[in-house]
N, C-alpha and C positions, 0 to 999 in steps of 0.2 A: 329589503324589498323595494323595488321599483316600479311606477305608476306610470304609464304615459299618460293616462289622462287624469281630471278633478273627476270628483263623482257626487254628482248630489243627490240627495235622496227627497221626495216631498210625500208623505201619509195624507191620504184625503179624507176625512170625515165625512160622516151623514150623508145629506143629500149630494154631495159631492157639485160639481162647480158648472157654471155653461163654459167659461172661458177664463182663463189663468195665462200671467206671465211671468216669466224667468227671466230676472236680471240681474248677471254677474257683475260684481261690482269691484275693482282694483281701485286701491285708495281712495276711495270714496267717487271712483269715477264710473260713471257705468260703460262696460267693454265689449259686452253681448248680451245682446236680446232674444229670447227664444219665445215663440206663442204656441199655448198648449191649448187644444182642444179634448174636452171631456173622452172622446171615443180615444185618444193615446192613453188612456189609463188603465193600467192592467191592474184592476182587482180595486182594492185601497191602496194602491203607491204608484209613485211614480221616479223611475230613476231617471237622469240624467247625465250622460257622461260627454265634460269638455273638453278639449286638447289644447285650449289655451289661446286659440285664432281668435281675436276680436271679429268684431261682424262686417269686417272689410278684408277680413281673410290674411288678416298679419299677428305675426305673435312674433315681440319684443322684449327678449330675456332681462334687460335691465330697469324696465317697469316692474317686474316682480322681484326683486332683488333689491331687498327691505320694505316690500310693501307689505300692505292687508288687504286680505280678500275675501267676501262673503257674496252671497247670493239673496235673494230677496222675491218671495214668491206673491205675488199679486190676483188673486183669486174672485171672481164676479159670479153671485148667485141672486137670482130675482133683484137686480138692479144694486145690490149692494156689495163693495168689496172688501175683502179678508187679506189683510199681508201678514206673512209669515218670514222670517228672517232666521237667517243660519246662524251657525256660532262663527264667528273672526278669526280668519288664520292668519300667523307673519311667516312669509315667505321669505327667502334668503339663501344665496348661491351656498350649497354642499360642498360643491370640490377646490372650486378654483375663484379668486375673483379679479382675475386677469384675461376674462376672454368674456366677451358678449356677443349675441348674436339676433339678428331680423332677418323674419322668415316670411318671404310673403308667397304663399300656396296658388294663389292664381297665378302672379307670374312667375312662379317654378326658380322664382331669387333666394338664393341665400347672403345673407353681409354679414361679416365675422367682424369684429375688432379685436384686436389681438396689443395688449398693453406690455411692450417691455420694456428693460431698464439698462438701455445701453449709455454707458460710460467714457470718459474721456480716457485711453491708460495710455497716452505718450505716444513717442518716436524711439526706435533705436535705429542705430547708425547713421544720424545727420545729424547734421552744425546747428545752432550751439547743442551740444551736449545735453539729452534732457531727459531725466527719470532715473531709475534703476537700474533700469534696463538694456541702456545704453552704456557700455564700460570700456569700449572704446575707439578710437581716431577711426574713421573709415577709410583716412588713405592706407595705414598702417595693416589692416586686413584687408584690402582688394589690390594689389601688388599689379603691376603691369603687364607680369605673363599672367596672371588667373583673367584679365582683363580677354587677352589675346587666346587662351586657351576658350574664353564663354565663345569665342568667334566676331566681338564686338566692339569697335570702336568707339561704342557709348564714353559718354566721359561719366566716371563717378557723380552720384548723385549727393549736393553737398547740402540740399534741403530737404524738406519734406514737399510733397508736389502735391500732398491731399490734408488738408485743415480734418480736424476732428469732426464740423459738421458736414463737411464735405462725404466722409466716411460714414457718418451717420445716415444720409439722405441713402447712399448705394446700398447700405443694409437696410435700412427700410423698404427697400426698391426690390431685392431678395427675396424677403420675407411675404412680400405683396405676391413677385411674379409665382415664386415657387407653392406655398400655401396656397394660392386660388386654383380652380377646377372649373374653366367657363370659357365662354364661346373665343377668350381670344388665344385659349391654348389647344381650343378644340375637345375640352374635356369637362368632364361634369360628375356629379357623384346619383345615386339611384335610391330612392326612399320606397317600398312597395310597387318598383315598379315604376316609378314619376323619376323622371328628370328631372335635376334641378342644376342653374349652374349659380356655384359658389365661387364669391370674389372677397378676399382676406385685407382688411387693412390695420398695419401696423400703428400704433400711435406710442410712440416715446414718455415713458412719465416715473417717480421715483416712485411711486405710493399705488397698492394696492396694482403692482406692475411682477413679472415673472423675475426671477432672481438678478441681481444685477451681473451685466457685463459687459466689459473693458476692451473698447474697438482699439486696436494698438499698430501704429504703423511703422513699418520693417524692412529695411533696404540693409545693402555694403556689410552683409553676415549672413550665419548661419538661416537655414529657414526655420519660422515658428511656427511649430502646428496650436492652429487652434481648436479649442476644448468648451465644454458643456456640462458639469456634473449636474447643472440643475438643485434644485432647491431639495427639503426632506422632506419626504411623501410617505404614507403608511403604509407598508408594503412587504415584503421576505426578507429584507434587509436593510439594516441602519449604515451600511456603506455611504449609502448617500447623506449622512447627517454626520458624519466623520470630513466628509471629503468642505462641506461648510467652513471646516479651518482655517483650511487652506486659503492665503489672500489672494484676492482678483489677479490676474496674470499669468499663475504660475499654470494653473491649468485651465482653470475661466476666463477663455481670451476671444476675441476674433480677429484674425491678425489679418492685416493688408500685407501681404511680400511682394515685395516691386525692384527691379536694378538689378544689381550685383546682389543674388541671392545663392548661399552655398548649399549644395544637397547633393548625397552621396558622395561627399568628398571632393567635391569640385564646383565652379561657381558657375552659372548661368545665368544669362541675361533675360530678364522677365520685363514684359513692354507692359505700359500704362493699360490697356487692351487685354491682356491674357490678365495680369493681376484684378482688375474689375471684375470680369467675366467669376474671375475664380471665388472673391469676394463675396460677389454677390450670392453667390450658391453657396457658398461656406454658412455666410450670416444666417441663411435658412435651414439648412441642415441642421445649426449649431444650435439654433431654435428651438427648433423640434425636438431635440433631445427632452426639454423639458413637458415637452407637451405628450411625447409618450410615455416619460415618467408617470406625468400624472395622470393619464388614465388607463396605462397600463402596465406601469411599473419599473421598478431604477435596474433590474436587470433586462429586463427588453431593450430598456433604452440604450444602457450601456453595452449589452451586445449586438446592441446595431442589427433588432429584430432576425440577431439569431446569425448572422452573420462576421459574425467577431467576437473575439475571446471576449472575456468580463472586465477584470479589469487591465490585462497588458494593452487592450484594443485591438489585437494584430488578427488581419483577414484568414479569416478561416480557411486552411487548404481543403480542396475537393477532396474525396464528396461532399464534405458538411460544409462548404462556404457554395455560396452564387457565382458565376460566371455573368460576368459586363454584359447584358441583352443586346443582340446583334438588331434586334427592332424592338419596337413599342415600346410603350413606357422604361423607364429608369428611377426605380424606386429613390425619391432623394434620403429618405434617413438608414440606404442600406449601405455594406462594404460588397464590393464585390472582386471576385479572384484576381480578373487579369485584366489589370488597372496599370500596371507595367511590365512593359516590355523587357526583354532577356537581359538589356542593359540597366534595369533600373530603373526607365522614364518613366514618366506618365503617359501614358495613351489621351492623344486629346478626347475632352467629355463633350459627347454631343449633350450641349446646353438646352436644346430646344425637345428633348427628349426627356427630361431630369424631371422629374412633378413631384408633389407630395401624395402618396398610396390614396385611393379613395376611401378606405379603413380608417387611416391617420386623419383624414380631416373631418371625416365620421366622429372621430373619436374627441375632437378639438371641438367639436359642437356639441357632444354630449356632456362635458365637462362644465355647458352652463346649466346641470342640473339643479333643482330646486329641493331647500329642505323644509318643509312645511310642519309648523308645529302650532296649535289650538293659542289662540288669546287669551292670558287668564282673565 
């Protein structure tokens, strides 16, 4: 059962009160003040119900997340006053404790912090030689014709052109532009009716961060698709507590492909520009995987809200897959049909069209729900 708001209750005795107040109190701070006058009382009680906005009109999900909270009834009759005091709850985040959020209701803001755990997982295909993953020479697979066949007289790329934090900062930068819903994307999400615009910021960290994963950078080979199984959530299926095995890389990656990259059989030349672009929307999407996990589940996620198989991943043919929206929004955690052309390309992705569903970042804010349980 789910509560949007606290509820307090207060019984008035006897002659009942000229003037009483209500003050909520989080960790021993006071958060809101409410003033009761005798004619708001219906009968002998008085209920009140909070929704958690301090008296400045902001509610900050990680002040209640390991706090305590009580209320404290202050009550004036013939000059003398009666306090009343509630039982002590501890509060503490239910679902997830890698997302927080501040809400402030007068100016119609929302601020997300979104905590994940991106990783260092290497270089393939450049000098020196480094990881696993790399198995072998880059001159030895980008041959001269595959060079002339991409249409480019690029020279081989004999290093890596992006450092670990380099990669780090552009998925971070991902994660911000695609996850936010606010004036600089022209978009916003709608609570009752109220506009509100929501802006997402990522922070990097190992502890008490979304599962970890391995930014990995990928030149002079094959291309790598990056992946998201996300962590184990309680839900229809333990697929996703299996797929945990599996070490970072193999399918939990976010790969950079830049240079001499091979796909369908042939190689092409991918510039600093289209790899970024693609990066950055990758990091976000790959993201998200987890965040619809968890508050909707490891087959939504994994079928790409219903738009791709379970587990092969492969776009659904019509009728039951989506078609590329020729306008407006571009679902980012969706697949859609005709994403390539007869020959196999990619259809370039209008980037400025790409967002996260106003459902999915609904869904990313609910997940700082609270579980409240009595003080012994």
């Amino acid at each position: 059962m789910e509560n949007s708001v606290f509820h307090f209750e207060m019984e008035v005795l006897g002659s009942g009160f000229e003037h009483a107040v209500l003050n909520i109190l989080l960790n021993d701070e006071c958060v809101y003040t409410k003033h009761i006058e005798y004619n708001e009382v219906n009968k002998t009680r008085y209920d009140f119900k909070w929704d958690g906005f301090d008296s400045n009109g902001e509610y900050v999900s990680k002040k209640f997340n390991n706090g305590k909270l009580h209320a404290e009834f202050t009550a004036r009759l013939d000059g003398v006053e009666h306090v009343a005091y509630t039982d002590t709850y501890n509060l503490s985040y239910k679902q997830v404790k890698w997302v927080d959020v501040a809400i402030n209701k007068n100016n119609k803001e929302i601020d997300i912090e979104l905590w994940v755990n991106l990783t260092d997982g290497g270089r393939s295909g450049v000098y020196p030689l480094h990881g696993l993953l790399n198995a072998f020479h880059p001159a030895d697979e980008v041959t001269l014709t595959d060079r002339k066949k991409a249409g480019g007289k690029e020279p081989i790329m004999g290093g890596a052109t992006k450092k670990y934090k380099e990669l780090l900062d552009l998925a971070l930068k991902g994660i911000e532009r695609y996850w936010s819903r606010n004036s600089k994307n022209g978009k916003g999400i709608h609570h009752n009716g109220v506009a509100y615009q929501v802006s997402t910021t990522p922070q990097n960290r190992k502890t008490e961060s979304m599962n970890s994963i391995p930014l990995i950078y990928n030149t002079n080979g094959e291309r790598k698709r990056s992946g998201n199984t996300g962590d184990s959530y309680p839900d229809s299926t333990n697929l996703d507590a299996l797929a945990l095995i599996v070490p970072d890389g193999i399918i939990q990656n976010i790969t950079y492909n830049v240079g001499y990259i091979k796909q369908n059989d042939r190689f092409l030349w991918r510039t600093e520009y289209d790899a970024t672009q693609e990066f950055m929307e990758t990091a976000a999407h790959e993201i998200g995987h987890e965040i619809l996990q968890a508050y909707s589940g490891t087959r939504n996620s994994w079928e790409h809200k219903g738009t791709s198989t379970f587990l092969s991943q492969e776009i659904k043919p019509l009728p039951d897959g989506e078609k590329y929206p020729a306008k407006g929004e571009i679902d980012l955690m969706k697949y859609y049909h005709s994403w390539f052309d007869s020959s196999g390309n990619y259809i370039d992705e209008d980037y400025n069209r790409i967002i996260a569903a106003e459902e999915d970042v609904k869904g990313l804010i609910w997940l700082t729900k609270l579980r409240i349980k009595k003080s012994n």
